[in-house]
N, CA, C and O of each residue as an XYZ file, in Angstrom:
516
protein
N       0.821     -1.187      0.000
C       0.000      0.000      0.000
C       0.872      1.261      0.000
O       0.657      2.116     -0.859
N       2.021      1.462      1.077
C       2.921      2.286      0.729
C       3.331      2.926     -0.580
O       3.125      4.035     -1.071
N       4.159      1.552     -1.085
C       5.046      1.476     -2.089
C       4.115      1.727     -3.183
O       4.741      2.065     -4.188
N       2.798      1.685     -3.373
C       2.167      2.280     -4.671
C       1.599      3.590     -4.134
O       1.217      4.277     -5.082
N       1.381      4.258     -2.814
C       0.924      5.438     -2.799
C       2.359      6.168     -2.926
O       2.285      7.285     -3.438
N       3.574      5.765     -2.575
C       4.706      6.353     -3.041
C       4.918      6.180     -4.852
O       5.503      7.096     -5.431
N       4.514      5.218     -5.498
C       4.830      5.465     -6.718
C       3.555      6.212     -7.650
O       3.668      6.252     -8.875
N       2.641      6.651     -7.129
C       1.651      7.285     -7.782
C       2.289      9.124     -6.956
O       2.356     10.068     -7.743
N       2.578      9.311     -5.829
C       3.460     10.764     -6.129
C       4.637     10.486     -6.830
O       4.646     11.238     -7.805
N       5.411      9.939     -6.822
C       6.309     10.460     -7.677
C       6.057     10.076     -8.984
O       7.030     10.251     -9.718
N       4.855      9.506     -9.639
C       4.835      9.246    -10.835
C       4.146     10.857    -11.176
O       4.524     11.491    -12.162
N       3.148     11.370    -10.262
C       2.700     12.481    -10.298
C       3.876     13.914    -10.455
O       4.061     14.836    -11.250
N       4.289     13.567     -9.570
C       5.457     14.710     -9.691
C       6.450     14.696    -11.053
O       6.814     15.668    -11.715
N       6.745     13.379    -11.235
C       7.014     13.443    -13.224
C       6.575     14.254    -13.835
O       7.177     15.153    -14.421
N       5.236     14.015    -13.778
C       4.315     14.619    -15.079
C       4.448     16.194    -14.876
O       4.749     16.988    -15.767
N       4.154     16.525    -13.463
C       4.413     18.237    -13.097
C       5.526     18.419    -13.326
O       5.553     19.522    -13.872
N       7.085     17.814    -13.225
C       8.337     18.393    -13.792
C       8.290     18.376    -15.340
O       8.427     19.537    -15.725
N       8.142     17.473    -16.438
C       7.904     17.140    -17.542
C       7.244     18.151    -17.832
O       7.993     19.105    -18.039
N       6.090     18.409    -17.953
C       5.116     19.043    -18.195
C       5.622     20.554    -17.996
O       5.413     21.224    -19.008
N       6.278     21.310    -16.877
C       6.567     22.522    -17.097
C       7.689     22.641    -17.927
O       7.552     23.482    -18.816
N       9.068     21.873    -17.890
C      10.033     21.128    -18.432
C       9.901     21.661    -20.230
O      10.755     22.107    -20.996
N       8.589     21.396    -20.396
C       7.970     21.145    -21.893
C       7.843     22.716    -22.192
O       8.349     23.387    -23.092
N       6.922     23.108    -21.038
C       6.290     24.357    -21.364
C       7.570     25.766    -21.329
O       7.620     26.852    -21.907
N       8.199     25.277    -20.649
C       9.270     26.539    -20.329
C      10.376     26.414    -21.858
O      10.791     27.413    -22.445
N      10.672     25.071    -22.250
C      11.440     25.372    -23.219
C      10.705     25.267    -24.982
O      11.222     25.134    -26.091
N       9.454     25.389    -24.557
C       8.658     25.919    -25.529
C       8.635     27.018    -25.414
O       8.622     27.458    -26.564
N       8.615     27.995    -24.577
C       8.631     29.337    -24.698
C      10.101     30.000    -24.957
O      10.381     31.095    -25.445
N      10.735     29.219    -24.585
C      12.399     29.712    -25.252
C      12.449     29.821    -26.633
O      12.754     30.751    -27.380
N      11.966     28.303    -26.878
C      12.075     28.164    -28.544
C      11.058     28.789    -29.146
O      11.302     28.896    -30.348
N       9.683     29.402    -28.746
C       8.912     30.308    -29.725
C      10.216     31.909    -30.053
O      10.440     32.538    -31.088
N      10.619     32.010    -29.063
C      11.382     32.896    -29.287
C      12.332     32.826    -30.875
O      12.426     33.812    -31.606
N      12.726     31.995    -31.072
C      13.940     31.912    -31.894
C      12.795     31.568    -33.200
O      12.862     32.256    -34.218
N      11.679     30.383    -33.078
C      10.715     30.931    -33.899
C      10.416     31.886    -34.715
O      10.443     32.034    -35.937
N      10.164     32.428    -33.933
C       9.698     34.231    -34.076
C      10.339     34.860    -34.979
O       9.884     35.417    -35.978
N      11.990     34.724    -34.439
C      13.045     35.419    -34.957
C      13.106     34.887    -36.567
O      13.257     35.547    -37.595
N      12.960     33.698    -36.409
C      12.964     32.873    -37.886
C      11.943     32.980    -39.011
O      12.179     32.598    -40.157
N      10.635     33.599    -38.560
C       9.634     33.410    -39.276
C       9.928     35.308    -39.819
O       9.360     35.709    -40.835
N      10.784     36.203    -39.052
C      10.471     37.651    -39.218
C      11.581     37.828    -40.511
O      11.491     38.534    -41.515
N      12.694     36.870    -40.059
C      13.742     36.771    -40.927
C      13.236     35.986    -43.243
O      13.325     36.201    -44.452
N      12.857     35.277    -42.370
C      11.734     34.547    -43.828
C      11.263     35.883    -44.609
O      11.734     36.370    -45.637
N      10.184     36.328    -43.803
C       9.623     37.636    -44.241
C      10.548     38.564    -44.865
O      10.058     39.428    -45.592
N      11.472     38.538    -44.746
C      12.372     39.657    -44.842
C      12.782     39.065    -45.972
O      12.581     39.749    -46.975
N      13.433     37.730    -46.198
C      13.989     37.010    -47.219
C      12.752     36.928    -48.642
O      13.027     36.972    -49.841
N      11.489     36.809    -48.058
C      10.658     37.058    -49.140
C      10.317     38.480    -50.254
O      10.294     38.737    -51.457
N      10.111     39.073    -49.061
C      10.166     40.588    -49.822
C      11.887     40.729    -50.273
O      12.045     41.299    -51.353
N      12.719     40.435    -49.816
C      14.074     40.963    -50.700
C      14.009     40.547    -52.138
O      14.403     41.188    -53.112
N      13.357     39.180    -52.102
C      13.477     37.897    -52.976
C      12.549     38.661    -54.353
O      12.760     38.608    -55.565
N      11.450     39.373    -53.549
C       9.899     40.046    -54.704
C      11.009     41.337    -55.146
O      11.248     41.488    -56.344
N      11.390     41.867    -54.549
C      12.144     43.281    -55.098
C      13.417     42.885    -56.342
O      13.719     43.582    -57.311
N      14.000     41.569    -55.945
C      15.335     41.109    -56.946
C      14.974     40.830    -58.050
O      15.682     41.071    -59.027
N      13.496     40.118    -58.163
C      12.629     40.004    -59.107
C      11.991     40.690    -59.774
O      11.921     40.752    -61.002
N      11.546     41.184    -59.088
C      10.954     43.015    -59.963
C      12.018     43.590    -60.674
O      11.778     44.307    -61.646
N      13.250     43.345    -60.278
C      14.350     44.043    -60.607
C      15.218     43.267    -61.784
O      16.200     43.670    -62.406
N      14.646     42.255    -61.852
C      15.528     41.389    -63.236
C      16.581     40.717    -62.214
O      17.299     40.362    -63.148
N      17.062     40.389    -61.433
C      17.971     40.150    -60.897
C      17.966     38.814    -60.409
O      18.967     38.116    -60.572
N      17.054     38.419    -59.886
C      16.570     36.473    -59.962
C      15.759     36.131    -60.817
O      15.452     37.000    -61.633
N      15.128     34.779    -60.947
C      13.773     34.229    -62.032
C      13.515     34.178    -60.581
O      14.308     34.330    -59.651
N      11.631     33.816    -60.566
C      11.170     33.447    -59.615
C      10.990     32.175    -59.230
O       9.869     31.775    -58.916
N      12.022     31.421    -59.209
C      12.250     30.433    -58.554
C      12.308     30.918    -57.312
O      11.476     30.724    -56.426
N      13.312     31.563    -57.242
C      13.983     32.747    -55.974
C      13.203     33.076    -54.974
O      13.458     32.941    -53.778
N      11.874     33.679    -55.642
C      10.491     33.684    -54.438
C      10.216     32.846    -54.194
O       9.884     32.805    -53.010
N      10.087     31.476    -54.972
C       9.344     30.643    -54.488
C       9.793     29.935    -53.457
O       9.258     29.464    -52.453
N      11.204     29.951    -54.018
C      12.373     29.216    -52.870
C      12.026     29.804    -51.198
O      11.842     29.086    -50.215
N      12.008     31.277    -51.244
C      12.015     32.202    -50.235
C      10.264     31.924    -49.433
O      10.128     31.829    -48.213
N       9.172     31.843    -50.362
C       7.887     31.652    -49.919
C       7.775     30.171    -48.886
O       7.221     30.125    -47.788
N       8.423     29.105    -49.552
C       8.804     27.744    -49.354
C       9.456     27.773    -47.592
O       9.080     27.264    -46.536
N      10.309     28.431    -47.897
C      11.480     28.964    -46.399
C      10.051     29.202    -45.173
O       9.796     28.541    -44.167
N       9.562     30.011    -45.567
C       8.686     31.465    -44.657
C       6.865     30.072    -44.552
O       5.806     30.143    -43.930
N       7.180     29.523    -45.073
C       6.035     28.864    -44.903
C       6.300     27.560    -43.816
O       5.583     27.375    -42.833
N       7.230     26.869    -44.108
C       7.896     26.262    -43.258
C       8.751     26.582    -41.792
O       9.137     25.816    -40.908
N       8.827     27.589    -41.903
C       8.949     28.623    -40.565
C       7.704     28.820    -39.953
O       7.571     28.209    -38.892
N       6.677     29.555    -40.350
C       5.768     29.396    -39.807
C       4.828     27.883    -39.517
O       3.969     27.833    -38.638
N       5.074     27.029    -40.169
C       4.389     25.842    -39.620
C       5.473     25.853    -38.407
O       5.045     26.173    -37.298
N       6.428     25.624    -38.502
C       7.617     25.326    -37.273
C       6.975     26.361    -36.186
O       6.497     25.800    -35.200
N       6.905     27.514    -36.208
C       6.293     28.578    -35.287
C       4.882     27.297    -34.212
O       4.914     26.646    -33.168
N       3.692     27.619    -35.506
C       2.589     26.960    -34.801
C       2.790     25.486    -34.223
O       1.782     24.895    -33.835
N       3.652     25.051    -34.168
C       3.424     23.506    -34.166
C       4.130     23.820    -32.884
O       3.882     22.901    -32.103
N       4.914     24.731    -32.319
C       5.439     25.093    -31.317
C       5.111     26.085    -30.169
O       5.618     26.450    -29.108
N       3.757     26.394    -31.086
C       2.822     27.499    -29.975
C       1.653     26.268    -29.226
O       1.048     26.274    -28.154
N       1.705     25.298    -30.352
C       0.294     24.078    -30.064
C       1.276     23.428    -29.160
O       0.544     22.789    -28.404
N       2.606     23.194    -28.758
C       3.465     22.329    -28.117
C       3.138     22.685    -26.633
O       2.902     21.931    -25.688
N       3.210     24.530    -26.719
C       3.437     25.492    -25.762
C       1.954     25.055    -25.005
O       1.997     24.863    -23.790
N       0.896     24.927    -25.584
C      -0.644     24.882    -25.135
C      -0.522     23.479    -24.499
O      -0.694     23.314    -23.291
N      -0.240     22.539    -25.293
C      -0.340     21.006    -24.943
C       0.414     20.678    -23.336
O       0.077     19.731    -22.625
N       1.455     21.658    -22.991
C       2.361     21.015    -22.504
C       1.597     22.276    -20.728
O       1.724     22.043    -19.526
N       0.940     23.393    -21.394
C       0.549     23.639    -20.147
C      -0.868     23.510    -19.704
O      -1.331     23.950    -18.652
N      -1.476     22.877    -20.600
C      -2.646     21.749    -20.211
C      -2.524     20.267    -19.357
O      -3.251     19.473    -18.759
N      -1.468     20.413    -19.628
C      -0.808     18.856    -18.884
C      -0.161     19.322    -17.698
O      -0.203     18.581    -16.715
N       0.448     20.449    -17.613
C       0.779     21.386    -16.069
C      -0.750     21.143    -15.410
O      -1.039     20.336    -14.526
N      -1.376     21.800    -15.897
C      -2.653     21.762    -15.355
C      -3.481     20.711    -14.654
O      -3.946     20.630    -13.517
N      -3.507     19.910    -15.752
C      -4.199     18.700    -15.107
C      -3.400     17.802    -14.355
O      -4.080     17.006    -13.709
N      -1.737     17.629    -14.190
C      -1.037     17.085    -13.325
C      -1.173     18.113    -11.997
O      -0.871     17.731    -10.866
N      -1.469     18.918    -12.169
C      -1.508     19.750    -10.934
C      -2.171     19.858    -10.424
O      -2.059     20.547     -9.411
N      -3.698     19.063    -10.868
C      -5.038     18.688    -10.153
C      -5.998     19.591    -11.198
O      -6.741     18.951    -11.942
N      -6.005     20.910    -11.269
C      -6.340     21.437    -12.150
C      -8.063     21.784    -11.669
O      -8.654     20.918    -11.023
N      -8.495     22.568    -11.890
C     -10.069     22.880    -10.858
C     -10.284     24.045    -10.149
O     -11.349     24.435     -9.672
N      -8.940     24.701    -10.102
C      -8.951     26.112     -9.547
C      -9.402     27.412    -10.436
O      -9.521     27.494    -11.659
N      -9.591     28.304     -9.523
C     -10.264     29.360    -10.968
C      -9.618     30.604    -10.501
O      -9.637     31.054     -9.355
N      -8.991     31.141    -11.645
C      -8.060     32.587    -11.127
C      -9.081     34.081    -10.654
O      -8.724     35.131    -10.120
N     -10.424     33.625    -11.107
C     -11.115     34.228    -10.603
C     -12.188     34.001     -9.335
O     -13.418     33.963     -9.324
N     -11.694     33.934     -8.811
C     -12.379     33.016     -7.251
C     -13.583     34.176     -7.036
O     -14.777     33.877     -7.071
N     -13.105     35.495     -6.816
C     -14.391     36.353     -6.278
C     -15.184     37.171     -6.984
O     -15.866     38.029     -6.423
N     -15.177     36.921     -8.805
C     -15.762     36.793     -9.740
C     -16.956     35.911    -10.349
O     -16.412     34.874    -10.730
N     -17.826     35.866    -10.519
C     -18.878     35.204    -11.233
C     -18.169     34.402    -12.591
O     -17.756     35.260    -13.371
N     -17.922     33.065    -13.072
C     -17.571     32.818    -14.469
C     -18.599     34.008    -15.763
O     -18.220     34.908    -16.512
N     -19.687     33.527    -15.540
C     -20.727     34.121    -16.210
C     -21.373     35.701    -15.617
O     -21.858     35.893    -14.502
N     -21.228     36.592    -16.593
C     -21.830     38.183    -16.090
C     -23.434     37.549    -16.006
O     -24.031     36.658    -16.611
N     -23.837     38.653    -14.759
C     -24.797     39.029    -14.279
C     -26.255     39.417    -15.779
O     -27.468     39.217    -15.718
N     -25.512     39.934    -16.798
C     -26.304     40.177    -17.401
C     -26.124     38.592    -18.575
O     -27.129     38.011    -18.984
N     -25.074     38.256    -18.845
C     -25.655     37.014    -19.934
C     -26.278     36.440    -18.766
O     -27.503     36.374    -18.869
N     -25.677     35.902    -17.425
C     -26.605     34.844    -16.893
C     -28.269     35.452    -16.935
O     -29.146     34.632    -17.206
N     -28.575     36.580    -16.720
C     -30.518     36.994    -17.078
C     -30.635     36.485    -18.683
O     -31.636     35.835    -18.983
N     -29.774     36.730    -19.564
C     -29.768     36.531    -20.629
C     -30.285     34.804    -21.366
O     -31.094     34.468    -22.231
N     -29.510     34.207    -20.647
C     -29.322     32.580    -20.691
C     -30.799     32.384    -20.210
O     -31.714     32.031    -20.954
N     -30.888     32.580    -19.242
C     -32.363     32.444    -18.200
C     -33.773     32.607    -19.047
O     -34.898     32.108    -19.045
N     -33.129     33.473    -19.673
C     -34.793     34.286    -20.095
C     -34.750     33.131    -21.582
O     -35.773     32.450    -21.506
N     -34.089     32.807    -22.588
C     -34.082     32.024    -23.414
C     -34.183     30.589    -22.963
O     -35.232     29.993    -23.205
N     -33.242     29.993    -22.358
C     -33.411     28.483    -21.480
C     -34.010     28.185    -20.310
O     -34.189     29.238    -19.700
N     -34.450     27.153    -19.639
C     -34.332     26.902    -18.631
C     -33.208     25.943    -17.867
O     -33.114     24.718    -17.793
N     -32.300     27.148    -17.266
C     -31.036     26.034    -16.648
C     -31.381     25.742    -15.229
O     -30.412     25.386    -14.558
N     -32.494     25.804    -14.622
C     -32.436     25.290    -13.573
C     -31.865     26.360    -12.562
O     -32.237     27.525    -12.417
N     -30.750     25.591    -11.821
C     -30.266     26.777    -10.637
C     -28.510     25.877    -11.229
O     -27.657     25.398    -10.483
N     -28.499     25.925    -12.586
C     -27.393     25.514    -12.765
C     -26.629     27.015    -12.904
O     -25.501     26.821    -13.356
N     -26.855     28.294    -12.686
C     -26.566     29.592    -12.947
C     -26.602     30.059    -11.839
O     -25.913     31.069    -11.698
N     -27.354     29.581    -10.651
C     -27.397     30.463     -9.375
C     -25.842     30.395     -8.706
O     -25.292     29.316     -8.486
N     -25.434     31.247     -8.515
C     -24.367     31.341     -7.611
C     -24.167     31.023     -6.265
O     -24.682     31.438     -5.227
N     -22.961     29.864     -6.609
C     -22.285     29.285     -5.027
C     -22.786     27.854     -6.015
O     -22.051     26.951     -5.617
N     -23.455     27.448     -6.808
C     -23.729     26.575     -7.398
C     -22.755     25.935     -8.524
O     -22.666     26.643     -9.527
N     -22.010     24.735     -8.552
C     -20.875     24.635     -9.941
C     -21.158     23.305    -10.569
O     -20.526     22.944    -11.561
């Protein structure tokens, strides 16, 4: 009984190191992202002006469009990493808390709003979840 309530925390505590682990060096790397996708941009428009200018065929853009498109998938696939990895903070962390504790989720006026169209019951009354 021990030895598995000891291996369910520290299997727990994995997932909370992992999981921020994930999220923190996802936010490093959106950084350099960023930098990569602004740089693309830059390489594209140089690429449209050399062209306008007789100076490449447009292979050159396309090459450059190709770059900047693939940067940006690299970007999102690393912002969805960034989400995934602090959803999993979350729910290893029990997850159920609300940053707004002495706030209503729902305003005063959609909840009359909701009311007057549905009937939710006292699934809207407050102190109720």
């Amino acid at each position: 009984m021990l030895v598995a309530y000891r291996d369910t925390v520290l299997r727990a505590a994995q997932e909370v190191e992992d999981a921020l682990t994930g999220f923190l060096n996802g936010q490093e790397a959106m950084v350099f992202e960023e930098s990569s996708v602004k740089a693309a941009q830059r390489s594209v428009e140089i690429a449209v002006v050399q062209y306008r200018e007789g100076a490449v065929d447009y292979q050159r853009v396309l090459d450059a469009q190709r770059s900047l498109l693939q940067q940006q998938n690299s970007l999102a696939q690393t912002r969805s990493s960034i989400a995934t990895n602090l959803i999993a903070l979350y729910k290893a962390l029990g997850g159920g808390w609300e940053s707004r504790q002495s706030e209503p989720v729902v305003s005063e006026s959609t909840r009359n709003e909701m009311n007057e169209r549905t009937n939710w019951g006292d699934m809207l009354s407050p102190g109720t979840h």
